[in-house]
C-alpha positions in Angstrom: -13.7 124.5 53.8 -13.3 121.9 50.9 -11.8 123.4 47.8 -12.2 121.7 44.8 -11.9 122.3 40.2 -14.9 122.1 38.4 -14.9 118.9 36.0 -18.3 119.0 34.2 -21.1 121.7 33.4 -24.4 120.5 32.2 -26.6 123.6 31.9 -27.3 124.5 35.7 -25.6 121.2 36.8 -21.8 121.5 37.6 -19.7 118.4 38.4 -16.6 119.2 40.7 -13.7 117.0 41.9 -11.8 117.6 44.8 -14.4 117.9 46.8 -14.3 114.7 49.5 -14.5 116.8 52.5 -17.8 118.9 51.6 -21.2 117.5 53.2 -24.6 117.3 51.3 -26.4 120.5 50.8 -22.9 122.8 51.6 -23.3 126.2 50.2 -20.3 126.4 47.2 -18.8 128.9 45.2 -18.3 128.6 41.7 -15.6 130.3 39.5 -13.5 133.5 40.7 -17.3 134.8 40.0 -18.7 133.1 43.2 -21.3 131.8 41.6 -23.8 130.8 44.4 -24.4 126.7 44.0 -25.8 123.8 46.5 -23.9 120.4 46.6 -26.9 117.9 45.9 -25.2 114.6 45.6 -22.0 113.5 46.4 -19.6 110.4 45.2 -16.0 110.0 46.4 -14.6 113.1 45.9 -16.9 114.1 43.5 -19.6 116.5 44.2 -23.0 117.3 42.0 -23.6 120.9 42.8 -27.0 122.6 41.1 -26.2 126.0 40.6 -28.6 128.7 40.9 -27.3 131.3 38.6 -26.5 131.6 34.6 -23.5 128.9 34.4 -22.3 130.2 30.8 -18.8 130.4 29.7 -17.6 128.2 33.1 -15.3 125.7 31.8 -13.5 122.2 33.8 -10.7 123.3 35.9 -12.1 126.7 37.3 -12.4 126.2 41.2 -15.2 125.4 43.6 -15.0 126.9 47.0 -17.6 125.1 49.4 -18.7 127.2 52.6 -19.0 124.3 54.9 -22.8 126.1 55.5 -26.1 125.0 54.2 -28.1 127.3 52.3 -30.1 129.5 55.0 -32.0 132.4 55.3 -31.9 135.6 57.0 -34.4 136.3 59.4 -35.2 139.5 61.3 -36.6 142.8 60.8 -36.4 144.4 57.2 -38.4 140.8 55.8 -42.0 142.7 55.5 -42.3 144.7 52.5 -39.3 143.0 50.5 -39.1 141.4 46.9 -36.4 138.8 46.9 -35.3 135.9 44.3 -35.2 132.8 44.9 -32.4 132.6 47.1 -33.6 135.3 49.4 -31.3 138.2 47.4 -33.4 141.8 47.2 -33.8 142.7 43.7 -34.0 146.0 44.5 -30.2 146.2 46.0 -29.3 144.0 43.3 -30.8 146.4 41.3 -28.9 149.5 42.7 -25.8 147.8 42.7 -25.5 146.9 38.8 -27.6 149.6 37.7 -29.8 147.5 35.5 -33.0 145.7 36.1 -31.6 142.6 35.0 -29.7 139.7 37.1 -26.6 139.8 36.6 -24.2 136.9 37.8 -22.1 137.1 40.8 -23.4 140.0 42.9 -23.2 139.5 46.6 -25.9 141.5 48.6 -27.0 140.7 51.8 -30.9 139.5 52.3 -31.4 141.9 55.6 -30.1 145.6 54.6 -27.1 146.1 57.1 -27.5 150.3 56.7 -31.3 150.7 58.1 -31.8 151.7 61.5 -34.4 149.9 64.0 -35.7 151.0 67.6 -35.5 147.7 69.5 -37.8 147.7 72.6 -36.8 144.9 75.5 -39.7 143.0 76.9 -37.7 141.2 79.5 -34.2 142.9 81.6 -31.3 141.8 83.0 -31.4 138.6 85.3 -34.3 137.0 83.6 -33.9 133.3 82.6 -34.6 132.7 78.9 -35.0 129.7 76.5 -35.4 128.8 73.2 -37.9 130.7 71.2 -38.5 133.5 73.8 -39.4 136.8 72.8 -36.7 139.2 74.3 -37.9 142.2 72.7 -40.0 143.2 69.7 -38.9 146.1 66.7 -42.2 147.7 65.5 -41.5 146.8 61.6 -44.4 148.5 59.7 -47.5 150.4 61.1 -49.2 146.7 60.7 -46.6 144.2 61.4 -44.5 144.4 65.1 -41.5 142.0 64.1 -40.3 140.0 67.7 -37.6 139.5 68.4 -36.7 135.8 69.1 -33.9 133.4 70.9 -33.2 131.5 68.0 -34.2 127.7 68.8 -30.9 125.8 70.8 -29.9 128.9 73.2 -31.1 129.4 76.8 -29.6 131.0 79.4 -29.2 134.2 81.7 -29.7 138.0 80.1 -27.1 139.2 81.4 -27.4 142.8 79.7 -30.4 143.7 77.5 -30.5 148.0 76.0 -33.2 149.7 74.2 -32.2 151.5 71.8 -31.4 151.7 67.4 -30.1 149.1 65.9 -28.6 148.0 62.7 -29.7 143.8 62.2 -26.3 142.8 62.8 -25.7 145.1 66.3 -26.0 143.2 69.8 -29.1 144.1 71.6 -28.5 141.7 74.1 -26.2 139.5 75.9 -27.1 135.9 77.3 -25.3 133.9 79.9 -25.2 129.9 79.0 -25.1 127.4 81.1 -21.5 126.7 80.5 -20.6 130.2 81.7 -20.1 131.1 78.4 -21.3 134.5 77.1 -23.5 134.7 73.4 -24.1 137.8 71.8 -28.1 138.5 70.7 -28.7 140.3 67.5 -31.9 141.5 65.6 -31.2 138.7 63.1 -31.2 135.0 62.9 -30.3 132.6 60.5 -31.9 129.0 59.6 -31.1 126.4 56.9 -33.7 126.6 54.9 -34.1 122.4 53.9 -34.8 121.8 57.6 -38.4 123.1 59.5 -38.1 125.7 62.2 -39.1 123.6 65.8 -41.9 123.8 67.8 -43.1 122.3 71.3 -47.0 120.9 69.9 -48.8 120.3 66.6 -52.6 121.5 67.0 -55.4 120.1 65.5 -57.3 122.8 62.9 -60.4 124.0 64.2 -60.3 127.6 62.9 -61.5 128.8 59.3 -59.1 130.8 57.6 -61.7 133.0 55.9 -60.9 134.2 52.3 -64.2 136.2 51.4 -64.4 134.1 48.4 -68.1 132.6 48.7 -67.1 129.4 46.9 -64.4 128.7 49.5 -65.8 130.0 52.8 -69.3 128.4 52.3 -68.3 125.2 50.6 -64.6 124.3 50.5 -62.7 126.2 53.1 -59.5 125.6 54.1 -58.3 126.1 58.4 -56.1 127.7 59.4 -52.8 125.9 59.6 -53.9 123.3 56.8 -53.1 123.0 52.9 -54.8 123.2 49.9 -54.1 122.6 46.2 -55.4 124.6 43.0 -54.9 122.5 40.4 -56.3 123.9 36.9 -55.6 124.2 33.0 -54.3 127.4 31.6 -56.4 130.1 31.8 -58.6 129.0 34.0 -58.2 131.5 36.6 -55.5 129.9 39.0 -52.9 132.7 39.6 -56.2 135.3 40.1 -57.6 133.1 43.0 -54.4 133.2 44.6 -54.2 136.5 44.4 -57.2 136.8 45.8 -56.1 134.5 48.6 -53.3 136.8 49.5 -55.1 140.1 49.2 -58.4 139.1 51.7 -57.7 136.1 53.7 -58.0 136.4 57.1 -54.2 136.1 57.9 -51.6 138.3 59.4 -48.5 137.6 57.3 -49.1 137.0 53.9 -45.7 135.3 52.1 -46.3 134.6 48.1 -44.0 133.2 45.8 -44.2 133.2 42.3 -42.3 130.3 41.5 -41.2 129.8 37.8 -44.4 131.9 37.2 -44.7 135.0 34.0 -43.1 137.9 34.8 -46.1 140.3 34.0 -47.6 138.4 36.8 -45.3 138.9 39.5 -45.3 142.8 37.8 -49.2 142.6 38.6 -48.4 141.7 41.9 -45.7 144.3 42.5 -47.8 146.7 41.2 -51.0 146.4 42.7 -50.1 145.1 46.0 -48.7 148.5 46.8 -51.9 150.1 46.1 -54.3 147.4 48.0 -55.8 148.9 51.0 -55.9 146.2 54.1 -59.9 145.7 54.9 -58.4 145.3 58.7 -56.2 148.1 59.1 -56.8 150.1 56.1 -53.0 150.5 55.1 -51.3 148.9 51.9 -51.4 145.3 51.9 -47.4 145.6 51.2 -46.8 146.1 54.7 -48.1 142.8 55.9 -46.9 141.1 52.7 -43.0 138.9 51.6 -43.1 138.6 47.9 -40.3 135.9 46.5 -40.2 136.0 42.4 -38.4 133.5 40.7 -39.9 134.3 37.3 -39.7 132.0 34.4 -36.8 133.3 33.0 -34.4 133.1 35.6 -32.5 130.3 36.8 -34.1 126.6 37.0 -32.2 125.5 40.0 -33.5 128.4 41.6 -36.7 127.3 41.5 -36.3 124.3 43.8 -34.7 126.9 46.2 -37.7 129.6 46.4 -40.1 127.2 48.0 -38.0 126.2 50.9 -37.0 130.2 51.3 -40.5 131.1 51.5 -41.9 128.6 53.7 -39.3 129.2 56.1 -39.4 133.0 56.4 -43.4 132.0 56.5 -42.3 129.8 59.7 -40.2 132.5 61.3 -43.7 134.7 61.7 -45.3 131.8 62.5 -43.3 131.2 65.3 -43.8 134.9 66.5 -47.4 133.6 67.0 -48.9 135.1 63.9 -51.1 134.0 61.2 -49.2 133.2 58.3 -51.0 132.0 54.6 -48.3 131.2 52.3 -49.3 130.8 48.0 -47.2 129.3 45.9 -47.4 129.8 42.3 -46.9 126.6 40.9 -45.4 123.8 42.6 -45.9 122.0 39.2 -42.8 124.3 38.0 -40.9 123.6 40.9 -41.6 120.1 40.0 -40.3 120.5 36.6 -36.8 121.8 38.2 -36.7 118.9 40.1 -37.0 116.9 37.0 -34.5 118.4 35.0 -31.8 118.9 37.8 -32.5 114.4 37.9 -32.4 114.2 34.5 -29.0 116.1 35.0 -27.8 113.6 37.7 -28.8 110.4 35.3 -31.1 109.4 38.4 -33.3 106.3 37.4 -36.3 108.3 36.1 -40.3 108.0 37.6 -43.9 108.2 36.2 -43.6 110.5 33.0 -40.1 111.4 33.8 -40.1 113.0 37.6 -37.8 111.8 40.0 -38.8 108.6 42.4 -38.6 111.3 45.2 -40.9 114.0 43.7 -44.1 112.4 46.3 -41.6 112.7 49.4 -40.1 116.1 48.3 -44.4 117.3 47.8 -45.0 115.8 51.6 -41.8 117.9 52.7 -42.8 120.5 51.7 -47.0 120.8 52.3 -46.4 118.9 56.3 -44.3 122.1 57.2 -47.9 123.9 57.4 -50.3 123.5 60.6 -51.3 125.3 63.8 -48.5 125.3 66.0 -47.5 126.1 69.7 -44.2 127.7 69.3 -41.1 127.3 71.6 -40.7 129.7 74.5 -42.9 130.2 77.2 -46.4 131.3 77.2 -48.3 128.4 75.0 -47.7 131.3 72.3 -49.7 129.7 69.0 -48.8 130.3 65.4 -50.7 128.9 62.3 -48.9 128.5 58.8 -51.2 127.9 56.1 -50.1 126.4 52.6 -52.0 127.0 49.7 -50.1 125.8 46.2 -51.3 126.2 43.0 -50.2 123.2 39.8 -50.6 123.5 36.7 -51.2 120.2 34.9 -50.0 119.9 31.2 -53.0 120.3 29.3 -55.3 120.3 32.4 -55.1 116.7 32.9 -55.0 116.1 36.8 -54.1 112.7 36.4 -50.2 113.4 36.2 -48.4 112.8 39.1 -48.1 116.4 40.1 -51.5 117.1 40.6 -51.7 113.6 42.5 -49.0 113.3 44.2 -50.3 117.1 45.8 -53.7 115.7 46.0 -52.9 112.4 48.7 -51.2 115.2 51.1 -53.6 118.4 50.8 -56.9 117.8 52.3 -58.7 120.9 50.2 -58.8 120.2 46.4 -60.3 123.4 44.9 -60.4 122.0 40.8 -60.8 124.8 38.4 -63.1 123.7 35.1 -61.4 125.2 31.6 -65.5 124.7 31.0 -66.5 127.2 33.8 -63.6 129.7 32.6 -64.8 129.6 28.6 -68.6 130.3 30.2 -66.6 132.9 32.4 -68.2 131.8 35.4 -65.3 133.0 38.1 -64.0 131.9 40.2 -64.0 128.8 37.9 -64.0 126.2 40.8 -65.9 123.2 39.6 -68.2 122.7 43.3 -69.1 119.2 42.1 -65.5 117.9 41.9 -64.0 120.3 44.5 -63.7 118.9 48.4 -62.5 120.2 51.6 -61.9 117.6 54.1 -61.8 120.1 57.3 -65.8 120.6 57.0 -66.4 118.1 59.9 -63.7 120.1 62.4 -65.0 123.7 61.1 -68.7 123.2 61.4 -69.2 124.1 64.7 -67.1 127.1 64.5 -69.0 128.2 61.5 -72.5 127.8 63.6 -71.0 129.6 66.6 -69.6 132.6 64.4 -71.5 133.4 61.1 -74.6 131.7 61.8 -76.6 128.9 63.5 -78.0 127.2 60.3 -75.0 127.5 58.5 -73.7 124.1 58.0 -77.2 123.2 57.3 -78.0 126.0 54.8 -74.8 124.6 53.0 -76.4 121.3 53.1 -78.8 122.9 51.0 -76.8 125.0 48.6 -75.0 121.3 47.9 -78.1 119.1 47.5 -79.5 122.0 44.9 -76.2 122.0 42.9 -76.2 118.1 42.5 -79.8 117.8 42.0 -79.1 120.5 38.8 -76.5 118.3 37.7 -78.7 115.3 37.4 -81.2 117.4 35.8 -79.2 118.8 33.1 -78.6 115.4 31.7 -82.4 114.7 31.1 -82.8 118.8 29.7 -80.1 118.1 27.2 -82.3 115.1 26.0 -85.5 116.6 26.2 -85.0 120.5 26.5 -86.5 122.5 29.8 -90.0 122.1 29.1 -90.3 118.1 29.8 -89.6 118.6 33.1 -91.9 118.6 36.1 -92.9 122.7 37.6 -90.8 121.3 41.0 -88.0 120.4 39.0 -88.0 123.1 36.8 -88.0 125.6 39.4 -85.3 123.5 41.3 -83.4 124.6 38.3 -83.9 128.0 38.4 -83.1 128.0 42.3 -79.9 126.5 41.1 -79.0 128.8 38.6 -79.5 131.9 41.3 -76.9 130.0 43.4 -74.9 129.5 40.5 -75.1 133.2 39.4 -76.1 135.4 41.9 -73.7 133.6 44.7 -70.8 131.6 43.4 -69.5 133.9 40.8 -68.1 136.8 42.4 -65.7 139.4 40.6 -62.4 139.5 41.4 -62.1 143.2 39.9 -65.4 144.7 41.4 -64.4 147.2 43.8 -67.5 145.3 46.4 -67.6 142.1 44.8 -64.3 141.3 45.3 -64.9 140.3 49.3 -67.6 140.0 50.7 -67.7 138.9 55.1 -68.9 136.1 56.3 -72.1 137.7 57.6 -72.8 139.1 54.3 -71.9 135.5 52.6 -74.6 134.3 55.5 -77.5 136.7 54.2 -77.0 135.9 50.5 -77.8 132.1 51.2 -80.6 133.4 53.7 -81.8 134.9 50.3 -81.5 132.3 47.6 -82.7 129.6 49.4 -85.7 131.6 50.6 -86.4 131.9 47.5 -86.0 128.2 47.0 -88.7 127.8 50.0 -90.9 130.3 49.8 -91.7 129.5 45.8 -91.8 125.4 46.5 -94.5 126.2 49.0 -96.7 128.8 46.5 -95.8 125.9 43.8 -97.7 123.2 46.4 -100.7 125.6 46.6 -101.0 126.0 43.0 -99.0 128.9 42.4 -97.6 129.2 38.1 -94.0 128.1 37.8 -93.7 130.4 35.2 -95.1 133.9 37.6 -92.6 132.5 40.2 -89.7 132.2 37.7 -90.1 135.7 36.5 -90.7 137.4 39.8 -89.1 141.1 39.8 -87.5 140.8 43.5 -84.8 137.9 41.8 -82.6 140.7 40.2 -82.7 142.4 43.5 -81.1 139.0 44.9 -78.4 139.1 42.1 -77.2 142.6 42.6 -77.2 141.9 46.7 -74.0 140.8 45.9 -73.2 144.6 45.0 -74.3 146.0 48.3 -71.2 147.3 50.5 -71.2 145.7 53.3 -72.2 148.3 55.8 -75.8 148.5 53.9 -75.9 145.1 53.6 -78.1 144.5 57.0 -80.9 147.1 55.6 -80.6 145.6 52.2 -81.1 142.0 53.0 -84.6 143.3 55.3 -86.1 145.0 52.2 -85.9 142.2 49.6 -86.6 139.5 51.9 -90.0 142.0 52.4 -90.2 142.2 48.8 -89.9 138.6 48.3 -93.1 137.6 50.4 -95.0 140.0 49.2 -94.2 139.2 45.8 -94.8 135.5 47.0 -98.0 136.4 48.9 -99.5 138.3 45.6 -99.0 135.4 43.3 -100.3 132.7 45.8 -103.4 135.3 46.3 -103.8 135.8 42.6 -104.2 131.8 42.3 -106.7 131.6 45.2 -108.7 134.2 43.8 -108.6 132.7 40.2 
């Protein structure tokens, strides 16, 4: 341990002398408070410590106590369920302990609660040979989430006693032999440094969708499972609702979400109604499957930079159990603007528009911790982690180094338009800027599972939405009625795609998901339409009859239809569409 005196405090920056024998990223204590701190640059004896609580009323001479320990995590059951800060402390103990709903500074409560009780069930015995990453057991955490139980990554050996039993996280469930003779003690928990990624044995190329139910992103920009994405938009336009939305229905089985440097009556949404979600897959709360980390806006800067390495490594720890993680972080633009202050603090040379030179390195550290894994321990056990991070550009402009630096890493770029937002069209995902680069790896998946045509039928949906694009410049000049009856109605076949299939309500007890089969019969629908009426059109059918047929509201409340009547639904309007087709192609025939 190095002990040191405090020589400087600049806001959450403290300067300390004394401190030659401390290593980068040491844990330290501040003050006879013990306020928790993080050395982040060190010269001769001097040590740059950011300190992630209130630093107030410290003054030079009041001592620094390092840990000789790197800020780490606590991992084992008790995670699922939890609301921590930002360095992994449970608001609600902190809450019990000072009796107020406020921080307070100083108050040391463990991240795993010592006092609760877990039934630990062995699934190997005595005598078995064991490595890194094996599961030894497995503590059945919530009715949806069974929490294994892990050799932590380094240790292999010999069980040489193994009990089931009830446990407390810190008890020894098991004993292993190493191969020095030595005996280590196995406990529910483990602990990890949070700066440095959890080890695996194999990176995996992403061939999976991770499937949202939002139509925008599962038809036209999805995202795999193990890659990244970035939702970069203007206030208001909707960002902090789609990831929401993310973390309520995507097709994962560990949901981690951190509201980093976010409003506090958005993480109180989240508390809230998170609670009170039902799971489409299980049918219990989504709170079970669910980590929440809130470092709201009002709480410590430094703490900020802290949040998104706690997340994404408790986010690893499940991955590594061979589960499905999605992890949302809301923004990394605010964890950016931490980084920026706590440089401008150190006197560091400033970058473009004032971030640090590193902010690009620290963005790739961060994001390349995602992917499809095979995990340590035997039995090719896979695990994906997927990253999804919202920024919020000053003033919408995606041109600052933020939104860039995020955009050369991610390969899914979902842009939200302040235009579509004012027009409240929502999800307010422009589709003519947006891009997923995992199309060419998920299309065959998506014509095995959801439908044979379905890359092709996307094709479609595409080529319409440009095609109205280019369009709308000559209507603005010359107003609807210049154009030709295939053009015009290639704009209305637009617009139902537009309306009737991209915007989906968030809020709308149906709406708000809808399945990939259902997604598939909506597009059967629209372009039908499309089809049927450019085929009555090249017989000599009237534009205007084909426009105005009754069977298009039908399409635009499919959307409506729960999904268990969506099957029968889908057969009567497509009947009601050729008929409808068939009378107004007659009608011209007999005319």
């Amino acid at each position: 341990m190095s002990e040191g005196t405090i020589k400087k405090v600049a806001g959450p920056l403290v300067v300390a002398r004394g401190m030659r024998d401390a290593n980068m990223f040491d844990v330290v204590h501040v003050s006879d408070q013990k306020l928790i701190g993080e050395i982040i640059e060190i010269r001769g004896d001097e040590a740059s410590i950011q300190v992630y609580e209130e630093t107030s009323g410290l003054a030079p001479g009041t001592p620094v106590v390092s840990t000789g320990a790197p800020m780490s995590v606590e991992l084992g059951p008790g995670l699922i369920g939890s609301i921590y800060d930002g360095i992994q402390r449970p608001l609600d103990d902190i809450m019990k302990v000072t009796g107020s709903n406020l921080l307070h500074r100083g108050v040391d409560v463990p991240s795993l609660k010592r006092d609760h009780v877990w039934h630990f069930v062995p699934d190997k015995k005595a005598g078995d040979r064991v490595s890194s990453g094996d599961i030894i057991g497995h503590v059945q955490e919530t009715r949806i989430v069974m929490q294994k139980i892990m050799l932590p990554p380094g240790v292999s050996g010999t069980l040489k006693e193994i009990t089931e039993g009830d446990y407390r996280v810190t008890d020894t469930v098991a004993v292993l032999t190493q191969a020095d003779g030595s005996d280590k003690p196995i406990t529910l928990m483990q602990k990890w440094p949070v700066r440095r990624g959890r080890p695996y044995q194999k990176k995996l190329s992403p061939n999976r969708p991770l499937v949202t139910g939002q139509r925008i992103i599962d038809t036209l920009f999805p995202i795999a499972k193990g890659g990244v994405a970035a939702v970069p938009g203007p206030f208001g336009s909707g960002k902090t609702v789609v990831q929401h939305q993310l973390a309520k229905w995507a097709d994962a089985d560990i949901v981690v979400y951190i509201g980093c440097g976010e409003r506090g009556n958005e993480m109180t949404d989240v508390l809230n109604e998170f609670p009170e979600l039902k799971d489409p897959k299980t049918g219990y709360s989504l709170m079970e499957r669910t980590v929440l980390i809130a470092n709201t806006s009002d709480m410590p800067v430094a703490a900020r930079e802290a949040s998104i390495y706690t997340g994404i490594t408790i986010a690893e720890y499940f991955r590594d159990m061979g589960y499905s993680v999605a992890l949302m972080a809301d923004s990394t633009s605010r964890w950016a603007e931490a980084l920026r202050e706590m440089s401008g603090r150190l006197e560091e040379m400033p970058g473009e528009e004032g971030y640090p030179a590193y902010l690009s390195s620290r963005l790739a550290q961060f994001y390349e911790r995602a992917g499809r894994v095979i995990t340590l321990g035997s039995g090719d056990r896979e695990g994906t982690l997927s990253v999804i991070g919202a920024v919020s550009p000053a003033g919408g402009d995606i041109s600052e180094p933020v939104t860039q630096a995020t955009l050369r890493i991610v390969k899914v770029f979902w842009s939200l338009d302040a235009n579509l937002a004012y027009k409240r069209h929502f999800p307010a995902i422009n589709w003519l800027t947006s891009y997923s680069l995992y199309l060419d790896s998920l299309g065959d998946w998506f014509n095995q599972n959801a439908g044979e045509d379905w890359m092709q039928m996307r094709g479609d949906i595409m080529r319409l939405l440009h095609d109205e694009s280019e369009l709308n410049e000559m209507v603005q000049l010359v107003g609807m009625d210049a154009l030709s009856a295939p053009d015009r109605l290639k704009m209305e076949a637009a617009r139902s795609i537009r309306e009737d299939y991209l915007q989906q309500n968030a809020f709308h007890e149906v709406d708000t998901y809808a399945s990939l089969h259902k997604q598939y019969l909506m597009m059967q629908m629209v372009l039908s339409y499309y089809k049927l009426s450019k085929q009555a059109l090249e017989q000599g059918a009237s534009v205007d009859k084909l426009v105005s047929m009754p069977v298009r509201e039908k399409i635009g409340r499919f959307k409506y239809t729960p999904e268990d009547g969506a099957d029968a639904s889908s057969r009567q309007v497509m009947r009601e569409l050729h008929i409808e087709i068939g009378d107004i192609t007659a009608a011209k025939e007999d005319f």
